[in-house]
PDB file of N, CA, C and O in Angstrom:
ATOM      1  N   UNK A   1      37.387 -39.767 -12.844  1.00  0.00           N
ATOM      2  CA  UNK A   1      36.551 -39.729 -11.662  1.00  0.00           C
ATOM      3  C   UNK A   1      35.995 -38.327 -11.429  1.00  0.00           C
ATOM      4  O   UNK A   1      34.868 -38.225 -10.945  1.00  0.00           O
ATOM      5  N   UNK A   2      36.869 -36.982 -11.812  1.00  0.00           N
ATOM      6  CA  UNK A   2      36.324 -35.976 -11.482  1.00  0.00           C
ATOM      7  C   UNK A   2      35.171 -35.688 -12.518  1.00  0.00           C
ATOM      8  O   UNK A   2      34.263 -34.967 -12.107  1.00  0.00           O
ATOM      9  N   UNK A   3      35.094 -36.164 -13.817  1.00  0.00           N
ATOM     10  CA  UNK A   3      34.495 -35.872 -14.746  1.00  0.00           C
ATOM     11  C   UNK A   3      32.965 -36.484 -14.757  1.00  0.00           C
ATOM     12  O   UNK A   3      31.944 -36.297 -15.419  1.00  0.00           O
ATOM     13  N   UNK A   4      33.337 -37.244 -13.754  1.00  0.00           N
ATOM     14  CA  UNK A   4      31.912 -38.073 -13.780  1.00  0.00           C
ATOM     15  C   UNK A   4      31.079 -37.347 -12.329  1.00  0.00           C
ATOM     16  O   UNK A   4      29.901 -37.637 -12.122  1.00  0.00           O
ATOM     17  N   UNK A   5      31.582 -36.716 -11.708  1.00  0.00           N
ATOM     18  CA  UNK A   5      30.969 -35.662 -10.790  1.00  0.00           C
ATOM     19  C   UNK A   5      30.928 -34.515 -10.829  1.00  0.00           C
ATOM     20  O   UNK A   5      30.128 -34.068 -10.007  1.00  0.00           O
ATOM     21  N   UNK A   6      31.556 -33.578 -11.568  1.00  0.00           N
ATOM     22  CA  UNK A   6      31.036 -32.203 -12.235  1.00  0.00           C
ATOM     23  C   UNK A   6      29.629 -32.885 -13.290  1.00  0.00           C
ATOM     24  O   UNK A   6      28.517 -32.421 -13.040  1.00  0.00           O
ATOM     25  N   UNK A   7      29.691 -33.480 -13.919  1.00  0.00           N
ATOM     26  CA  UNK A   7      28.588 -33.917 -14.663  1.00  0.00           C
ATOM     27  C   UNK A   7      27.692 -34.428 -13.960  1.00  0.00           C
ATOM     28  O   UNK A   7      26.597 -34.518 -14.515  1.00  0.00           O
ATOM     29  N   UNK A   8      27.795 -34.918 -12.588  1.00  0.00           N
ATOM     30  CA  UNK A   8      26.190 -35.239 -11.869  1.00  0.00           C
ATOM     31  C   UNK A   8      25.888 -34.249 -10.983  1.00  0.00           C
ATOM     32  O   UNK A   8      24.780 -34.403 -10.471  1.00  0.00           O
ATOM     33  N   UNK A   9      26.591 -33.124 -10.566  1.00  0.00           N
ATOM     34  CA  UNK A   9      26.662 -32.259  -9.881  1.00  0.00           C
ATOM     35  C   UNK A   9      24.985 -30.918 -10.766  1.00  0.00           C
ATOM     36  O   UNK A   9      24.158 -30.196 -10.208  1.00  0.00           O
ATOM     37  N   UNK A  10      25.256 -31.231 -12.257  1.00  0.00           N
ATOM     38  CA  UNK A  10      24.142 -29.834 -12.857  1.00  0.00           C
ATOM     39  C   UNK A  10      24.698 -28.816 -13.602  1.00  0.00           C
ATOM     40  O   UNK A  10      25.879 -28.563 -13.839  1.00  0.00           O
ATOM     41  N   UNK A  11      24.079 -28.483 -13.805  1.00  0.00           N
ATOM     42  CA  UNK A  11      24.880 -27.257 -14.670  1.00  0.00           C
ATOM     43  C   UNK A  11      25.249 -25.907 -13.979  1.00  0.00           C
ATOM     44  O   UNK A  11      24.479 -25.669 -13.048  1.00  0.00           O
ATOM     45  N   UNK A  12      26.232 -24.931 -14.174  1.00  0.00           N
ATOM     46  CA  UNK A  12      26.611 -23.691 -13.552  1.00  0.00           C
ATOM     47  C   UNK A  12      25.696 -23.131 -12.715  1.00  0.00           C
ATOM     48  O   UNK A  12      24.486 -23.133 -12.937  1.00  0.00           O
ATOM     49  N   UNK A  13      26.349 -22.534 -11.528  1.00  0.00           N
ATOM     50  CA  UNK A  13      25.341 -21.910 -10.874  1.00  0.00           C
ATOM     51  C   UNK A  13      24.965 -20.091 -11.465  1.00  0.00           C
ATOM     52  O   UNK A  13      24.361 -19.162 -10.927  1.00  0.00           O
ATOM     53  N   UNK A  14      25.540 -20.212 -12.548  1.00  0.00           N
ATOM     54  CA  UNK A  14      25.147 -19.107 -12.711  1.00  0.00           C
ATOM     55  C   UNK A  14      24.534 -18.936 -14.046  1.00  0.00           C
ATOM     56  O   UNK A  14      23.934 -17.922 -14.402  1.00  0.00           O
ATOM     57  N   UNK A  15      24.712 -19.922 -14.712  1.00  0.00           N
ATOM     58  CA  UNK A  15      23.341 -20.467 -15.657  1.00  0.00           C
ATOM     59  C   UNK A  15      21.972 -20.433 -15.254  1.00  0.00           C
ATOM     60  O   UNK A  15      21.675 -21.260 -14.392  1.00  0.00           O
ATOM     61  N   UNK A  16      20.878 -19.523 -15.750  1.00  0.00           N
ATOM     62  CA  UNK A  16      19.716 -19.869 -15.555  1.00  0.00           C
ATOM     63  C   UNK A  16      19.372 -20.919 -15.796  1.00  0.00           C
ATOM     64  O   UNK A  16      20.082 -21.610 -16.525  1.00  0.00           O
ATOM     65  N   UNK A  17      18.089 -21.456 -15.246  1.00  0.00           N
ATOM     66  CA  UNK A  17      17.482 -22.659 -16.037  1.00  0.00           C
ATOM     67  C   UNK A  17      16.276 -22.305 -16.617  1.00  0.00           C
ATOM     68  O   UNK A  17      15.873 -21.179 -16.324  1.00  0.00           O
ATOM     69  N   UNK A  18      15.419 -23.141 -17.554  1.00  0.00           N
ATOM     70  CA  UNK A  18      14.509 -22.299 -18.284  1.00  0.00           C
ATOM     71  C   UNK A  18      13.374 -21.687 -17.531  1.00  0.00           C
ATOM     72  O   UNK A  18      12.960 -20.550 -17.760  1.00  0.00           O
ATOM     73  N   UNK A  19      12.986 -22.327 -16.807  1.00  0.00           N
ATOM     74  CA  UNK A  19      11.832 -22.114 -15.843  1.00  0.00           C
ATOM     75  C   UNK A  19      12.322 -20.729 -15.637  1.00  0.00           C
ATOM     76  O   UNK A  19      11.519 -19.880 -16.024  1.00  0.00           O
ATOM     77  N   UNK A  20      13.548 -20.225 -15.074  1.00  0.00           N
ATOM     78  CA  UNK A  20      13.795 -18.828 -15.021  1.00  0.00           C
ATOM     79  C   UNK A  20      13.273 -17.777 -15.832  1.00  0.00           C
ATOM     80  O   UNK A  20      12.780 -16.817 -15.238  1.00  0.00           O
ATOM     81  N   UNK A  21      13.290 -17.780 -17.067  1.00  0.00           N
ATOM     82  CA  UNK A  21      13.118 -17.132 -18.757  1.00  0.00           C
ATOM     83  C   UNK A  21      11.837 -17.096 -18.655  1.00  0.00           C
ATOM     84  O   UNK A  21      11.424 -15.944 -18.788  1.00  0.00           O
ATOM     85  N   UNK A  22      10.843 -18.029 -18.438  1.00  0.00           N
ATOM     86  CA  UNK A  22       9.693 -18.151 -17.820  1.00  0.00           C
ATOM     87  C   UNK A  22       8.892 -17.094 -16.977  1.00  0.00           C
ATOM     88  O   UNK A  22       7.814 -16.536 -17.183  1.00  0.00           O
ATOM     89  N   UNK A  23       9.942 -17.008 -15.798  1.00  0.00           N
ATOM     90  CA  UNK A  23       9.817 -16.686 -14.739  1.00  0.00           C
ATOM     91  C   UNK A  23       9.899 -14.695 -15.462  1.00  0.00           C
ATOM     92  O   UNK A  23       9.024 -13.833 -15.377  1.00  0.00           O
ATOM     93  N   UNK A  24      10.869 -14.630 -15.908  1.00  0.00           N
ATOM     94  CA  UNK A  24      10.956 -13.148 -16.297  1.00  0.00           C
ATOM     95  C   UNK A  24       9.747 -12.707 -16.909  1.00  0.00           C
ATOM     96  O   UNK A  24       9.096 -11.720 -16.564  1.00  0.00           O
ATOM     97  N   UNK A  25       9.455 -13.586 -17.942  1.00  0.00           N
ATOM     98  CA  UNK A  25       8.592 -13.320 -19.145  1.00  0.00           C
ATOM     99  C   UNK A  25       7.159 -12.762 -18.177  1.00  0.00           C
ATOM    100  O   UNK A  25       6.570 -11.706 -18.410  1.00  0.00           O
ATOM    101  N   UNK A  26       6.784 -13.743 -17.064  1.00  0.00           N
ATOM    102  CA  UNK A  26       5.424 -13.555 -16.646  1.00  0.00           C
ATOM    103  C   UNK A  26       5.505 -12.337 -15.527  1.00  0.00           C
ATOM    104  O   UNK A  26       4.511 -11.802 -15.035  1.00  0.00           O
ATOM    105  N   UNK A  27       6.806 -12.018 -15.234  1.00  0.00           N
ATOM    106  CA  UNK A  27       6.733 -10.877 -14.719  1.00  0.00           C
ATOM    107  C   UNK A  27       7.308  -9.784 -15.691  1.00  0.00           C
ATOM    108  O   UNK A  27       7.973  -8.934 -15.098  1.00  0.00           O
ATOM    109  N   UNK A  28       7.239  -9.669 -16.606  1.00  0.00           N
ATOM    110  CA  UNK A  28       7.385  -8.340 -17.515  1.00  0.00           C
ATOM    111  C   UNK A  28       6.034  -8.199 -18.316  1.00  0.00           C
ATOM    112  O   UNK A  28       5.739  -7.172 -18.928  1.00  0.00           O
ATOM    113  N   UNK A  29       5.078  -9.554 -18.242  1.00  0.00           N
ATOM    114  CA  UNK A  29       3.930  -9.623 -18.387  1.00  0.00           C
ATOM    115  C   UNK A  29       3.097  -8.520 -17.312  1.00  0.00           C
ATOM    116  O   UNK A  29       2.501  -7.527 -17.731  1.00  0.00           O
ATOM    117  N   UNK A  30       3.181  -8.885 -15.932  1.00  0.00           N
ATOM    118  CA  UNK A  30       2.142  -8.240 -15.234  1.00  0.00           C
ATOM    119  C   UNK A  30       2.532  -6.984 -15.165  1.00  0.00           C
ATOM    120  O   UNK A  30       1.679  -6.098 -15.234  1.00  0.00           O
ATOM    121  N   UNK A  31       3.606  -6.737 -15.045  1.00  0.00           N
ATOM    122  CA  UNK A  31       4.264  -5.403 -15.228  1.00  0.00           C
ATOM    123  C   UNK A  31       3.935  -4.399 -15.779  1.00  0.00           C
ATOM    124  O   UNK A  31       3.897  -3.256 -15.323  1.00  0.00           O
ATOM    125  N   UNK A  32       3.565  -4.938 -17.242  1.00  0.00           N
ATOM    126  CA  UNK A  32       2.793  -4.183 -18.450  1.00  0.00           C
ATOM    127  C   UNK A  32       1.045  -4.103 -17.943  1.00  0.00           C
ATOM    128  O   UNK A  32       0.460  -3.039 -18.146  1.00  0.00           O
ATOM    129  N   UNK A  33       0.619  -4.754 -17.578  1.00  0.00           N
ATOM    130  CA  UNK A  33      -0.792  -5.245 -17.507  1.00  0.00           C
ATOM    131  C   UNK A  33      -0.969  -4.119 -16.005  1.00  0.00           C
ATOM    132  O   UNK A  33      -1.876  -3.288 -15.962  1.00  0.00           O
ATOM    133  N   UNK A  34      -0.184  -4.247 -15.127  1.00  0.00           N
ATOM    134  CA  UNK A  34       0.084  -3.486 -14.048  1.00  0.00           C
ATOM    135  C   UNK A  34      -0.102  -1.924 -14.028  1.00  0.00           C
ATOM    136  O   UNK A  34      -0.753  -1.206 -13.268  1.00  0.00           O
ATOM    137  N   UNK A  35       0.889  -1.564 -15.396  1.00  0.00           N
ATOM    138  CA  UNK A  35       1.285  -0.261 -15.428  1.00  0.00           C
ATOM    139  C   UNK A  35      -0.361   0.419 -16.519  1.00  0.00           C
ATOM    140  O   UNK A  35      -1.091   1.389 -16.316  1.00  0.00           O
ATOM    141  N   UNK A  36      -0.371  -0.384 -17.351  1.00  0.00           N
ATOM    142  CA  UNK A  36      -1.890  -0.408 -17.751  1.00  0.00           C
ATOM    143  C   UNK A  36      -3.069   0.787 -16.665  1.00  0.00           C
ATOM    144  O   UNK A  36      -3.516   1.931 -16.581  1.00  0.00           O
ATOM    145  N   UNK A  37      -3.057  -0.807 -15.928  1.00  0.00           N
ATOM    146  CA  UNK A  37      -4.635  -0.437 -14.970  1.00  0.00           C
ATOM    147  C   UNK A  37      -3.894   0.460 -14.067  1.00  0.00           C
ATOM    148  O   UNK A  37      -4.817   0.714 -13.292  1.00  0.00           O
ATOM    149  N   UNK A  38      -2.642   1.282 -13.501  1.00  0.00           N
ATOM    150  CA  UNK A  38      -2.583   2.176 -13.161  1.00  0.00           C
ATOM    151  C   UNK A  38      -2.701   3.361 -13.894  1.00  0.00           C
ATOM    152  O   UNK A  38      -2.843   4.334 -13.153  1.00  0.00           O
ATOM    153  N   UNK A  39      -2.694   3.563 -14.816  1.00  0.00           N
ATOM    154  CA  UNK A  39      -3.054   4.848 -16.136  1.00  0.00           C
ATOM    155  C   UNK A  39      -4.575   4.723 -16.548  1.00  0.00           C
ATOM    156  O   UNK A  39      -5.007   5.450 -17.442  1.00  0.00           O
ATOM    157  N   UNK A  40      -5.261   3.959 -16.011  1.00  0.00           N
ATOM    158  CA  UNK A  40      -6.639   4.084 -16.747  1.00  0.00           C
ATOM    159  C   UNK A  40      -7.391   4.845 -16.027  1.00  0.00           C
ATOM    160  O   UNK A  40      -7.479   4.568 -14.831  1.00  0.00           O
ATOM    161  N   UNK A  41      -8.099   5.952 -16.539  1.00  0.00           N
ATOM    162  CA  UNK A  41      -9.267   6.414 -15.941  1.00  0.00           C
ATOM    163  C   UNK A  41     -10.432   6.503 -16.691  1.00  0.00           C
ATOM    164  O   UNK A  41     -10.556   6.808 -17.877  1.00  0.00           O
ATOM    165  N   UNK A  42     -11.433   6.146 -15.710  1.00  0.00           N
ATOM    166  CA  UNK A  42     -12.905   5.699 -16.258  1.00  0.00           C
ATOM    167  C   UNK A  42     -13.622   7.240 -15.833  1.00  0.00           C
ATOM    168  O   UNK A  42     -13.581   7.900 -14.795  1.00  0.00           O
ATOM    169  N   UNK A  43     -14.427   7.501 -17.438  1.00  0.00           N
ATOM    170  CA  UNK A  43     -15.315   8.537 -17.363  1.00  0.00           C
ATOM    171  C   UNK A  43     -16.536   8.032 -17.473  1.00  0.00           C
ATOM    172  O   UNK A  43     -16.911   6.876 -17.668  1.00  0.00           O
ATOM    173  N   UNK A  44     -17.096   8.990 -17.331  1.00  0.00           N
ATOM    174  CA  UNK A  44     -18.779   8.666 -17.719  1.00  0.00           C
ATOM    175  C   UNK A  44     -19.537   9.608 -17.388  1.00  0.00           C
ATOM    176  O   UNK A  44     -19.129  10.760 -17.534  1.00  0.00           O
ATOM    177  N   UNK A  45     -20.816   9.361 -16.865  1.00  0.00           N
ATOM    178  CA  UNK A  45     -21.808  10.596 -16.432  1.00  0.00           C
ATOM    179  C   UNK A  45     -21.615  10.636 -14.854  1.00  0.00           C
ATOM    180  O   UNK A  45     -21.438  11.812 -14.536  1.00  0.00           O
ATOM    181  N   UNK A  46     -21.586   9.894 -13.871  1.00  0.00           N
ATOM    182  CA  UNK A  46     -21.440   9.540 -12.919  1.00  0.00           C
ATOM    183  C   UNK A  46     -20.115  10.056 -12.104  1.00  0.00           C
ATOM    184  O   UNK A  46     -19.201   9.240 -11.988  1.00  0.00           O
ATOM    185  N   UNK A  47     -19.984  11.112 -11.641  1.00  0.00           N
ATOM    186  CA  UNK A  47     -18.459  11.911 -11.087  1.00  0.00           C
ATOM    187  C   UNK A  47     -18.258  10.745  -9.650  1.00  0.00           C
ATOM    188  O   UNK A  47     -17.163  10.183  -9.696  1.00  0.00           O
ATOM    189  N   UNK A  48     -18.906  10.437  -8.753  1.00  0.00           N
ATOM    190  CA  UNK A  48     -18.530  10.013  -7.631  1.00  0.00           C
ATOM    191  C   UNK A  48     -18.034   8.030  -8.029  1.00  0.00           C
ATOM    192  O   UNK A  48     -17.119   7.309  -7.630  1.00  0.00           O
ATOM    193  N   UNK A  49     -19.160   7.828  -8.941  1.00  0.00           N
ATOM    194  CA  UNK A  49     -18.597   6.186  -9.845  1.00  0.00           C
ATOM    195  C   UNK A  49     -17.307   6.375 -10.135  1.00  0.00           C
ATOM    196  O   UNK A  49     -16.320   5.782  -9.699  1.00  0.00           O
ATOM    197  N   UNK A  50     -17.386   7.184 -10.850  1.00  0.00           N
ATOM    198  CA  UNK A  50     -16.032   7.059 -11.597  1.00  0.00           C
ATOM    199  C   UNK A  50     -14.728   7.304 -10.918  1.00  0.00           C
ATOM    200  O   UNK A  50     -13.631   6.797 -11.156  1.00  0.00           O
ATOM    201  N   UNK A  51     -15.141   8.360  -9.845  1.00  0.00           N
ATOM    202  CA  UNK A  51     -13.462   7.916  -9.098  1.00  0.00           C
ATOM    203  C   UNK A  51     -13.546   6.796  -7.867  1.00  0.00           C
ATOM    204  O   UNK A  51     -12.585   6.619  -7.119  1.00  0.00           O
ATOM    205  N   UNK A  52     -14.630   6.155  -7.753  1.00  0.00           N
ATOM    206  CA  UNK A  52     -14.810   4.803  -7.105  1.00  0.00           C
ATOM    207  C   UNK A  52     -14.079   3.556  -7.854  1.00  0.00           C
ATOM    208  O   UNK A  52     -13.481   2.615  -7.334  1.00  0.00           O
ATOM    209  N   UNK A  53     -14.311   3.835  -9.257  1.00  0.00           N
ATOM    210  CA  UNK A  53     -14.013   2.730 -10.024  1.00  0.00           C
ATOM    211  C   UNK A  53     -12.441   2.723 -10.461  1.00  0.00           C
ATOM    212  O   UNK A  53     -11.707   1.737 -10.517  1.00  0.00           O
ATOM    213  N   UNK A  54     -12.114   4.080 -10.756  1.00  0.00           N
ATOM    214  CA  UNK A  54     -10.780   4.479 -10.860  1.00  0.00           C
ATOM    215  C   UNK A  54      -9.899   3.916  -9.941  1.00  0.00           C
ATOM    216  O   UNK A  54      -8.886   3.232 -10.091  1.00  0.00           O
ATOM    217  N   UNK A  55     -10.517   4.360  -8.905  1.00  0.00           N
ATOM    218  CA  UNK A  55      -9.593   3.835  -7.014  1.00  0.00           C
ATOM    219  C   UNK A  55      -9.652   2.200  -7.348  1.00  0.00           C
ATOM    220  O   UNK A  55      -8.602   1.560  -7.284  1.00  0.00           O
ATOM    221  N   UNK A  56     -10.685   1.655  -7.645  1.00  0.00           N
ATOM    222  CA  UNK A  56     -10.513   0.395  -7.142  1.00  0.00           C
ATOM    223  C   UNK A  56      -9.550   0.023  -8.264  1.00  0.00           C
ATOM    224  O   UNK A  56      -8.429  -0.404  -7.986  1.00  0.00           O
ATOM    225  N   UNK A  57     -10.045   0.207  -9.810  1.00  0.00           N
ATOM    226  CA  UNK A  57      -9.013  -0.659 -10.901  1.00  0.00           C
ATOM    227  C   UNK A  57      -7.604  -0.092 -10.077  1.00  0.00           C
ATOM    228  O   UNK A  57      -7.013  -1.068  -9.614  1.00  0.00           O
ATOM    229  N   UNK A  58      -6.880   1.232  -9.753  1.00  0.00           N
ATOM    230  CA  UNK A  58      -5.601   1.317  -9.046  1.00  0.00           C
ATOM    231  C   UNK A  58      -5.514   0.300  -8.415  1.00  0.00           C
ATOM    232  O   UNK A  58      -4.583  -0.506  -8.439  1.00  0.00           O
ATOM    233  N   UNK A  59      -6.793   0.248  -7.602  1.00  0.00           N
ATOM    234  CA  UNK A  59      -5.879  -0.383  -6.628  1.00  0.00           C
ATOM    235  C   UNK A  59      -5.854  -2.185  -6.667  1.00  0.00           C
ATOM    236  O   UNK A  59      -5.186  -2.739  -5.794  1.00  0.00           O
ATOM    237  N   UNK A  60      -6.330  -2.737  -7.325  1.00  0.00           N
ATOM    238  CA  UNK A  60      -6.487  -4.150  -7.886  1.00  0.00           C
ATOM    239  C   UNK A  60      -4.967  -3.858  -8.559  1.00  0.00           C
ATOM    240  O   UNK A  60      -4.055  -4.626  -8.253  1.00  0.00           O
ATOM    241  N   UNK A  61      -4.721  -2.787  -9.441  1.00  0.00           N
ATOM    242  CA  UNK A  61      -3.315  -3.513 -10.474  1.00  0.00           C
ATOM    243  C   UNK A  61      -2.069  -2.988  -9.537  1.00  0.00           C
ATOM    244  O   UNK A  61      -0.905  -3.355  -9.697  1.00  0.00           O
ATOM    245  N   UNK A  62      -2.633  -1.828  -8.274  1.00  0.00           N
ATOM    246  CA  UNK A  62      -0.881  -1.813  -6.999  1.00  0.00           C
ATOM    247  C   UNK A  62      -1.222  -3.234  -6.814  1.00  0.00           C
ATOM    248  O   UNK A  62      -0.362  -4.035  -7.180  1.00  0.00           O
ATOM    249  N   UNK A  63      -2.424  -3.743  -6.265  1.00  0.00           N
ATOM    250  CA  UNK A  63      -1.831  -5.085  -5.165  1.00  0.00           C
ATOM    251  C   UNK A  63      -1.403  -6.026  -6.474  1.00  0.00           C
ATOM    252  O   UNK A  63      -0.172  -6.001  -6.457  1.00  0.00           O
ATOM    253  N   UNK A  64      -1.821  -6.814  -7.560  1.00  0.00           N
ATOM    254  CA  UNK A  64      -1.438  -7.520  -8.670  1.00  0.00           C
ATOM    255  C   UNK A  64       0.202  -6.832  -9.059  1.00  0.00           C
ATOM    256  O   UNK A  64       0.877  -7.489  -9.852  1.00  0.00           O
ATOM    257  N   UNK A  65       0.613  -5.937  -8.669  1.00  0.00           N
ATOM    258  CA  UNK A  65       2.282  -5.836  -8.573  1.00  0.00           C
ATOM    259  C   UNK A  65       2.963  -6.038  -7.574  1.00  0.00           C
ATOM    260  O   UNK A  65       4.161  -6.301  -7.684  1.00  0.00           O
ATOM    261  N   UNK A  66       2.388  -5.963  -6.465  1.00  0.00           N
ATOM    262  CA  UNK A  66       2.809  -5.973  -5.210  1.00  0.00           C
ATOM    263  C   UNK A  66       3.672  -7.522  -4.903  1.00  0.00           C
ATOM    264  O   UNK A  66       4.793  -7.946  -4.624  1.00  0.00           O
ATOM    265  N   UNK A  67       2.328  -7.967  -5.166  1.00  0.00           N
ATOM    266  CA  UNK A  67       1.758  -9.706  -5.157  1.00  0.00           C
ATOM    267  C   UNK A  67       3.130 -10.270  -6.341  1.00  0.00           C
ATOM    268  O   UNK A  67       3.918 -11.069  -5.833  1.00  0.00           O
ATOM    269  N   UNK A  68       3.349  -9.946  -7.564  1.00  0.00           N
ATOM    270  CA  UNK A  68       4.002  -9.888  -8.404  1.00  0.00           C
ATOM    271  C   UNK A  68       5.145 -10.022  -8.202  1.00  0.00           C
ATOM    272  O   UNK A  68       5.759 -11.074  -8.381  1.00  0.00           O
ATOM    273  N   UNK A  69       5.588  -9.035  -7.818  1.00  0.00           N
ATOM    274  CA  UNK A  69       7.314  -8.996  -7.341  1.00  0.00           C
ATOM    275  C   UNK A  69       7.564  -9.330  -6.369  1.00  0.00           C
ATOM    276  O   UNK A  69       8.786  -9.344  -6.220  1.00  0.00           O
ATOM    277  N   UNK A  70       6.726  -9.821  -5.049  1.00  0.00           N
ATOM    278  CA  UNK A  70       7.143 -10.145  -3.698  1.00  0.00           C
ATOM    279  C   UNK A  70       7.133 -12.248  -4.831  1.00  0.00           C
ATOM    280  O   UNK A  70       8.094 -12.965  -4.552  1.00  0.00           O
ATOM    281  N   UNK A  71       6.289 -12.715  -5.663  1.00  0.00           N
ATOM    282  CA  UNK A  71       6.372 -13.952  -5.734  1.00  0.00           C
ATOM    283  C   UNK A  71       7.954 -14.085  -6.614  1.00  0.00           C
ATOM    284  O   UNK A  71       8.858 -14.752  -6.111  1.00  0.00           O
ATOM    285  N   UNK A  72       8.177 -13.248  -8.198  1.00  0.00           N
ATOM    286  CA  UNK A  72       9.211 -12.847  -8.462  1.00  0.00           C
ATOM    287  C   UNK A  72      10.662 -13.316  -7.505  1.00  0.00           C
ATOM    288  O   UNK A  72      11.454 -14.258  -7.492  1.00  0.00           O
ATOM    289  N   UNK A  73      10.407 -11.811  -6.616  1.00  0.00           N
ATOM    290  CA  UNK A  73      11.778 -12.464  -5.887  1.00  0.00           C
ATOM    291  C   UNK A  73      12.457 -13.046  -5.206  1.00  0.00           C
ATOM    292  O   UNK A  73      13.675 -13.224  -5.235  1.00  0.00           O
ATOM    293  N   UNK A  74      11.345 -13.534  -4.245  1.00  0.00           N
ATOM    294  CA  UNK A  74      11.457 -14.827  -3.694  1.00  0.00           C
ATOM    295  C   UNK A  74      11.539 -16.476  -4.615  1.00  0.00           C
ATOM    296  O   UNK A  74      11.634 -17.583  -4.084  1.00  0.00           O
ATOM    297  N   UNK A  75      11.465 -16.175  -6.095  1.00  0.00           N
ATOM    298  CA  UNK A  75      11.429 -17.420  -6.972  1.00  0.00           C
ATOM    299  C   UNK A  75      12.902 -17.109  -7.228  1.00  0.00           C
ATOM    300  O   UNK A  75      13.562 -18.129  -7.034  1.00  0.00           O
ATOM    301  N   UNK A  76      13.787 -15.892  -7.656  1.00  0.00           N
ATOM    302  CA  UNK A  76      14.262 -15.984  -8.235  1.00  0.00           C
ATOM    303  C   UNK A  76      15.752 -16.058  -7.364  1.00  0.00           C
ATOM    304  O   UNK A  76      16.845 -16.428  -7.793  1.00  0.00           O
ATOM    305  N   UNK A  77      15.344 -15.507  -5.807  1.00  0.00           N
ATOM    306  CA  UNK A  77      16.844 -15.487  -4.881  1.00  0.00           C
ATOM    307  C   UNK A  77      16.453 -17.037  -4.536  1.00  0.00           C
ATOM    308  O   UNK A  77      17.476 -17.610  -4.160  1.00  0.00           O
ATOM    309  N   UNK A  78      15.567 -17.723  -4.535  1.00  0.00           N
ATOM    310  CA  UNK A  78      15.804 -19.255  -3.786  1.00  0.00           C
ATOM    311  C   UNK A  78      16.593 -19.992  -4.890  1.00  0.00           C
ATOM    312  O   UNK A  78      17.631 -20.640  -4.757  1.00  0.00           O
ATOM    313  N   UNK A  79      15.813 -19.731  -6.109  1.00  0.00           N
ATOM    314  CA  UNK A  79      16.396 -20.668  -7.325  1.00  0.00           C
ATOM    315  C   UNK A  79      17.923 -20.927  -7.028  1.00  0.00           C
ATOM    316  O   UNK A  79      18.595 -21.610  -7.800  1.00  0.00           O
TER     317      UNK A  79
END
């Protein structure tokens, strides 16, 4: 009787499940992609463009981390 309810009960709670592995992968994804567009700077002929364009790619890949790890850890403390 007990054997037949640890077995409908799921597996360990401290077993990931795959969706987790998943879950890492696409955040070590943006991470990289993140850390990227914070190191890029755009030259050209244009001095006032270019730190317009600079500011914005920053600031598109802070909020795309921001956004990132606030979805992250809220996926990964509910799981």
């Amino acid at each position: 009787m007990e054997d037949e309810e640890l077995k409908a009960s799921g597996p360990p709670w401290w077993k990931p499940q795959p969706l987790t592995y998943v879950m890492w992968l696409l955040v070590a994804w943006c991470g990289l992609l993140g850390w990227l567009g914070l190191h890029i700077q755009i030259t050209g002929s244009d001095a006032a463009g270019n730190g317009m364009a600079t500011g914005l790619t920053n600031m598109v890949a802070g909020l795309a981390l921001i956004i990132t790890s606030v979805i992250a850890a809220a996926y990964l403390l509910v799981r």
